[in-house]
C-alpha positions as CSV (number, residue, x, y, z in Angstrom):
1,X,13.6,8.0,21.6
2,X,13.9,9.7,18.8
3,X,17.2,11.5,17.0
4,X,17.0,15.0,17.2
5,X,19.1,16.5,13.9
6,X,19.7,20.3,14.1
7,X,18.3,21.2,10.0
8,X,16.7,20.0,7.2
9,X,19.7,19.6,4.7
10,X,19.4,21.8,1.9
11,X,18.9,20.1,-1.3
12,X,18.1,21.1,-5.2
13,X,14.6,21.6,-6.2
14,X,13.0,20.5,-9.3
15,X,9.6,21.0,-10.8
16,X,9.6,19.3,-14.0
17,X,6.6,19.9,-16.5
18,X,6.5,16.7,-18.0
19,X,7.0,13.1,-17.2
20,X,9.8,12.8,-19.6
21,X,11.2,15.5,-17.8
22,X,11.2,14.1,-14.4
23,X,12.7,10.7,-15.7
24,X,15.2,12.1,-17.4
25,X,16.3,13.7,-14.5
26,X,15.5,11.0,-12.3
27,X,18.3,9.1,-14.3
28,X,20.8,11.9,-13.7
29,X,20.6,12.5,-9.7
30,X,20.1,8.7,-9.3
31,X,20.4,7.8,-5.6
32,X,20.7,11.5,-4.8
33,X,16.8,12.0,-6.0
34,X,13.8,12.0,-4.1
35,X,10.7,11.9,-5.5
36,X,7.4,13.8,-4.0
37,X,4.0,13.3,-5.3
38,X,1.4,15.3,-3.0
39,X,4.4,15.7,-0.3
40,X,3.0,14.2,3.0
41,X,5.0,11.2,3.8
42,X,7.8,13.3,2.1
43,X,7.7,16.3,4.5
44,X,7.4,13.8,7.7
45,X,10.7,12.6,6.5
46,X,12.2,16.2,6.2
47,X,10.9,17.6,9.4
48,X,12.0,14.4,11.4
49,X,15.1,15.2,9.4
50,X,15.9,10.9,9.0
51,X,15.7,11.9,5.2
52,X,18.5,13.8,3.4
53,X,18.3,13.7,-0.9
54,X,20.3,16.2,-2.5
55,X,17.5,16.8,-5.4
56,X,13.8,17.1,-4.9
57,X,11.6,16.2,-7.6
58,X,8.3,17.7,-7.4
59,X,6.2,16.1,-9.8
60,X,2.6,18.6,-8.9
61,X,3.5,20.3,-12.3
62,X,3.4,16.9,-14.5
63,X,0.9,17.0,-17.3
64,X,-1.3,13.8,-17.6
65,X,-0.3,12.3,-15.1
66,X,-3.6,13.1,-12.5
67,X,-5.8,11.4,-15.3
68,X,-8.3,8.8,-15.0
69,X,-9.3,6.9,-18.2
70,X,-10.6,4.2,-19.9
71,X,-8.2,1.7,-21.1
72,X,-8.9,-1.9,-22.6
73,X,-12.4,-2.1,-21.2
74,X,-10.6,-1.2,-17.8
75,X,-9.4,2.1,-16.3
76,X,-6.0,3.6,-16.2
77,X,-5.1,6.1,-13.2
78,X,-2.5,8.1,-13.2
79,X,-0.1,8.1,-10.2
80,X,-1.0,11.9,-9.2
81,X,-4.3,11.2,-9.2
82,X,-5.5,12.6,-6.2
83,X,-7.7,10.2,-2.9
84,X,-10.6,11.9,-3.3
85,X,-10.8,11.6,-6.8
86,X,-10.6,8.2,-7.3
87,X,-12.8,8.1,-4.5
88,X,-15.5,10.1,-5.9
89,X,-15.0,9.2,-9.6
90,X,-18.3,7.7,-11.6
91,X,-16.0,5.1,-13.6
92,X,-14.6,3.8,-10.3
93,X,-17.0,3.8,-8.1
94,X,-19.8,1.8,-10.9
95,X,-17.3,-1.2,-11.1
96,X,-14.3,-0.6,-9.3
97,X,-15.7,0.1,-5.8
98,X,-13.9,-1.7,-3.7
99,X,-11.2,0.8,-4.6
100,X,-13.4,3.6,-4.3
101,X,-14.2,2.3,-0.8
102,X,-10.4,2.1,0.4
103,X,-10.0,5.5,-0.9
104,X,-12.3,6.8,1.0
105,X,-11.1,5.2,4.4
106,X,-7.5,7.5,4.0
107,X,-6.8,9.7,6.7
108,X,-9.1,12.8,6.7
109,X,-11.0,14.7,3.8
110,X,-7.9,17.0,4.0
111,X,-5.3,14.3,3.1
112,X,-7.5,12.6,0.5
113,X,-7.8,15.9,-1.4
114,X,-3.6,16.5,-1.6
115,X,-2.6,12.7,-0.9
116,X,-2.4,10.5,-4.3
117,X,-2.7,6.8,-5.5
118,X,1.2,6.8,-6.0
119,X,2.0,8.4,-3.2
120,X,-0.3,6.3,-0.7
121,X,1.0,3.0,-2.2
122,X,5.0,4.1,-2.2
123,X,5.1,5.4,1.6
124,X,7.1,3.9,3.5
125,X,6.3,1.9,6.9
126,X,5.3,4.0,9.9
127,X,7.7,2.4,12.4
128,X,8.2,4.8,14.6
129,X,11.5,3.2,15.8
130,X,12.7,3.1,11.9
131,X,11.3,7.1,11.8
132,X,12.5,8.7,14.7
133,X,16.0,8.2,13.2
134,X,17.0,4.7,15.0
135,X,19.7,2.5,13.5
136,X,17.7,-0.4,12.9
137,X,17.9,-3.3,9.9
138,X,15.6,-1.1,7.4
139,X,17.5,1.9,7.9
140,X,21.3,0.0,8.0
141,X,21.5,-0.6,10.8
142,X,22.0,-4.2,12.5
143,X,18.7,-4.8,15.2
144,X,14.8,-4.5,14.9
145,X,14.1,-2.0,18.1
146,X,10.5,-3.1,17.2
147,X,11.2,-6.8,18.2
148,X,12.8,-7.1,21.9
149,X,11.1,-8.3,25.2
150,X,10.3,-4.3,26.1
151,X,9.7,-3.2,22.7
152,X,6.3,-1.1,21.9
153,X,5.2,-3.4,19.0
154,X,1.0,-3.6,18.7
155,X,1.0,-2.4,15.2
156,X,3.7,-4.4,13.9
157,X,3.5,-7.9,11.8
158,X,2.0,-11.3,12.0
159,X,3.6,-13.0,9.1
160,X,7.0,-13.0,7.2
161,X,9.0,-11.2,9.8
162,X,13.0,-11.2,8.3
163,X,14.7,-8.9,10.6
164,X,12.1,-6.3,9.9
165,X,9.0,-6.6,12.0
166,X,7.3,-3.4,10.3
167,X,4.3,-3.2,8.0
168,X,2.7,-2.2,5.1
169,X,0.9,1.4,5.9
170,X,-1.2,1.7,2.4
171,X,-5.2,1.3,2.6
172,X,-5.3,1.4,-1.3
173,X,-2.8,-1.7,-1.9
174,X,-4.8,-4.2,-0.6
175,X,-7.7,-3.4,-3.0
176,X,-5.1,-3.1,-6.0
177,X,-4.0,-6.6,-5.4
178,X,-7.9,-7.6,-5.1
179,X,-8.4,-5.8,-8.3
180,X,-5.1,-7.4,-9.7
181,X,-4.1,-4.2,-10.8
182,X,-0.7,-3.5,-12.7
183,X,1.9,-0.6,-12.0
184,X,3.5,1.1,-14.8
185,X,6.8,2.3,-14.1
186,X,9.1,4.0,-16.4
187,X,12.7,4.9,-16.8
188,X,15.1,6.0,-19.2
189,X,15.3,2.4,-19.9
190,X,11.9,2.2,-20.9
191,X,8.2,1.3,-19.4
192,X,7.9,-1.9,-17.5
193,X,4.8,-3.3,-15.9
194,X,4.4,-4.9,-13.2
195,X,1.3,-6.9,-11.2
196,X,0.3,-5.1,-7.6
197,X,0.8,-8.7,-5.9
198,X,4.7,-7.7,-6.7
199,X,5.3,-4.4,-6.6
200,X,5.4,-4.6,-2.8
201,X,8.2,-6.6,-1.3
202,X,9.6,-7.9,1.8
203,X,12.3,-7.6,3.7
204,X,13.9,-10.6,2.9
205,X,13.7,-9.5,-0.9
206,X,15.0,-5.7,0.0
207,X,15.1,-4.8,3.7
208,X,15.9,-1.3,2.6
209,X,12.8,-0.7,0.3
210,X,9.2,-1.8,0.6
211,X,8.5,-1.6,-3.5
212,X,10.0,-2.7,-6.9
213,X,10.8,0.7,-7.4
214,X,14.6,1.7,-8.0
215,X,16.9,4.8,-8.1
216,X,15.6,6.2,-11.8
217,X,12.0,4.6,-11.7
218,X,9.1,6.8,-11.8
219,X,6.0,5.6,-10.9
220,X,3.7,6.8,-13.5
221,X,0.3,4.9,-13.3
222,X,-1.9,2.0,-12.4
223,X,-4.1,-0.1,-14.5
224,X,-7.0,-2.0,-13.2
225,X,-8.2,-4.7,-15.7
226,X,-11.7,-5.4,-16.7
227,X,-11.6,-8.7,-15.1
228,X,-13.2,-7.8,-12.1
229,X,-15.5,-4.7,-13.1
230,X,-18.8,-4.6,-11.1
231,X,-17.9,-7.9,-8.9
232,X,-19.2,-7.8,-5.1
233,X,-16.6,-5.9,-3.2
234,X,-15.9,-5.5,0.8
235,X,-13.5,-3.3,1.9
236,X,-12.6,-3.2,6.0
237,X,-10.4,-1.3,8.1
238,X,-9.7,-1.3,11.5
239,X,-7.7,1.4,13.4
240,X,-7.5,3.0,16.4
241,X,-9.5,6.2,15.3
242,X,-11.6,6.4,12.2
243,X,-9.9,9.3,11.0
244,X,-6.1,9.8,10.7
245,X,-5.3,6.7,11.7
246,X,-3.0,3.7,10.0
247,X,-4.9,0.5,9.7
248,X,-4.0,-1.8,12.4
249,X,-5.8,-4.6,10.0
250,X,-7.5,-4.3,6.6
251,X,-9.0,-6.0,4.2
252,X,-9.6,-6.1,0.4
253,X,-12.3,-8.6,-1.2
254,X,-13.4,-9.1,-4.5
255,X,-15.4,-12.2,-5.7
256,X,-17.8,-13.3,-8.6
257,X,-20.7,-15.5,-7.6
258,X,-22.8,-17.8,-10.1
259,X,-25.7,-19.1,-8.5
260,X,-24.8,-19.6,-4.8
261,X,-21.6,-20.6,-5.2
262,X,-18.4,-18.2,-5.3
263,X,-17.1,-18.5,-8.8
264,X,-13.9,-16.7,-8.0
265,X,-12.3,-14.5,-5.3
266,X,-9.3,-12.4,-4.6
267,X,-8.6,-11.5,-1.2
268,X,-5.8,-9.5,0.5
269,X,-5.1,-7.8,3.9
270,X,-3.1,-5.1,5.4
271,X,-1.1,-4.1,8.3
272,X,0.3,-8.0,9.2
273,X,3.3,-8.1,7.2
274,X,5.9,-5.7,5.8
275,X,3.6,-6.4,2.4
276,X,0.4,-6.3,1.9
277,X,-0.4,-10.0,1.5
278,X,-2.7,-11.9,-1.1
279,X,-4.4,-14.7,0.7
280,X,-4.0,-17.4,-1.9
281,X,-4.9,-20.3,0.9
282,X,-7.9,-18.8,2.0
283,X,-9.1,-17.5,-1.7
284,X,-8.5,-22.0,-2.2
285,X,-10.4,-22.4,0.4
286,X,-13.7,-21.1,-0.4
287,X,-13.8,-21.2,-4.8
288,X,-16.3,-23.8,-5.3
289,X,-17.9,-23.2,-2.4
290,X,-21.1,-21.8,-1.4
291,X,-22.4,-18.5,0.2
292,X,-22.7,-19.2,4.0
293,X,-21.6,-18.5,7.4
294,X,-19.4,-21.9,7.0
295,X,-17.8,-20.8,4.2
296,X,-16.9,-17.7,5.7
297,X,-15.8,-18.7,9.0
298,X,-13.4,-21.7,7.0
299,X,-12.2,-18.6,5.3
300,X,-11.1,-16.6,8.4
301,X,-9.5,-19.8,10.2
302,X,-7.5,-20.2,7.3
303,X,-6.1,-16.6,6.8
304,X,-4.3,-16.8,10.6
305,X,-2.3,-19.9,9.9
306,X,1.2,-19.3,10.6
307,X,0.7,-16.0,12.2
308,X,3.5,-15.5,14.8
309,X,2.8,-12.4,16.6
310,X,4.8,-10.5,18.8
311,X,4.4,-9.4,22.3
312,X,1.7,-6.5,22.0
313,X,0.0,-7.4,19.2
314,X,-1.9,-10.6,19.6
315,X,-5.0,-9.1,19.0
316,X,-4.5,-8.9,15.5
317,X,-4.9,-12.6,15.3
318,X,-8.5,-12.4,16.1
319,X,-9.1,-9.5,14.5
320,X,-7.2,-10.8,11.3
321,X,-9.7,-13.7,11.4
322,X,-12.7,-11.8,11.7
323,X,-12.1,-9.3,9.4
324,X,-11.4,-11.8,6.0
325,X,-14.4,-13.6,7.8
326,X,-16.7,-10.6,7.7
327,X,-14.8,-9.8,3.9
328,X,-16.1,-13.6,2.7
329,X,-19.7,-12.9,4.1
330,X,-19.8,-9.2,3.2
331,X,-19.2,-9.8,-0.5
């Protein structure tokens, strides 16, 4: 059941014209800041009232930072670029498709158009139990409500459960981490980058966060390398409605083929883990080998092994499996 709180708090909004701007203050409010990109995980938090910064910073009046450009051979997108148009950009969708295609698979037309690439791979998890305002491990507390004998738990995780049982709720990561993408992120300290594969954490890293990102960071774009321009992509997801809807399992694949043999592959899948997860053992697996229905079904045995599922959500074993299975054959 969830916590019924009588108000949004009031808080201090700022609109800052420049990315400078918005890290500088960023720095200031510290812990006290909360930072909106489009605003739709952001205003779930405020009307379900579990959220309460004292500063707001709304970065829809940053210059430059909605921009898509070459960089390197590769692409740089800016972290206010918007769903729909990194799903409908030429540049992207010639050789980076695969994001393209997990773009496309957000919510409804609606979303895409005011969601963006930094917003969709900061959200947080869609726990209920952690969003309707329950005490649990990720928001202090000291139990998982998601993992008990009566608990309603069919989209939580397969894999590295640490107190935390919820997971990843971003369609765009998995391909980032296919693409093996970097995330710039800057702060008054300066720009560090940082591979996709470990941006996201886990709860036993940070039970309290689900990125890299801390108090001052900003989030300002992501870099997809021209290692893996116009490879054969396959990008799955499978939720309860087509529209709207979280992935319960999905799947990110990119691989380079000579002759009939895969050459090289990056896999990873969301909606098992508090992370989106890189499949190394699977990816292993099948380098070396060649194009068939053996190959591909080696591949999907693999990616279920250590899966410890919980009471509801068994299924996702199977459908784990037959997704990186269909990703392996698709590509």
């Amino acid at each position: 059941m969830a916590i019924i709180r009588d108000m949004i708090p009031a808080f201090e909004l700022y609109q800052p014209a420049s990315s400078e701007a918005a890290i500088a203050l960023l720095d200031k409010q510290g812990k006290d800041a909360w930072v909106m990109a489009g605003g739709l995980d952001s205003l779930d938090w405020f009307k379900d009232r579990a959220k309460r910064p004292k500063a707001l910073v709304d970065l829809s009046q940053v210059q430059g930072m909605a921009e898509i450009r070459d960089l390197d051979g590769g692409v740089e997108i800016g972290a206010m670029a918007t769903l729909t148009q990194i799903a409908t950009h030429p540049r992207i969708q010639a050789d980076y498709g695969l994001l393209a295609q997990a773009a496309r698979q957000v919510a409804t037309p609606q979303i895409r158009h005011q969601g963006t690439l930094g917003g969709n791979v900061s959200q947080d998890t869609r726990c209920w139990y952690y969003r309707g305002g329950m005490p649990c491990y990720r928001a202090g507390g000291n139990t998982c409500y998601a993992d008990t004998p009566t608990a309603m738990n069919r989209e939580h995780c397969l894999f590295e459960a640490d107190r935390c049982v919820a997971v990843t709720p971003s369609d765009t990561a998995p391909a980032l981490i296919a693409l093996e993408a970097q995330m710039v992120i800057q702060s008054a300290k300066g720009e560090r980058v940082v591979e996709a594969e470990d941006f996201f954490i886990g709860p036993n890293v940070d039970i309290t966060r689900m990125t890299v990102l801390q108090p001052g960071e900003l989030l300002t774009a992501v870099r997809i390398p021209k290692t893996w321009a116009g490879a054969r992509f396959y990008f799955e997801k499978a939720a309860d409605r087509q529209a709207w809807d979280f992935a319960l399992v999905n799947v990110a694949c990119a691989m380079q083929v000579d002759g009939s043999a895969i050459k090289q592959v990056r896999l990873a899948v969301g909606g098992v883990a508090c992370r989106p997860l890189r499949m190394k053992e699977v990816e292993d697996s099948v380098r070396g080998e060649p194009l068939s229905p053996e190959t591909a079904a080696l591949a999907g045995k693999t990616s279920v092994w250590g899966a410890k599922p919980l009471n509801y959500n068994h299924f996702k074993i199977p459908l784990m499996k037959n997704l990186v299975q269909r990703a392996i054959r698709g590509a």
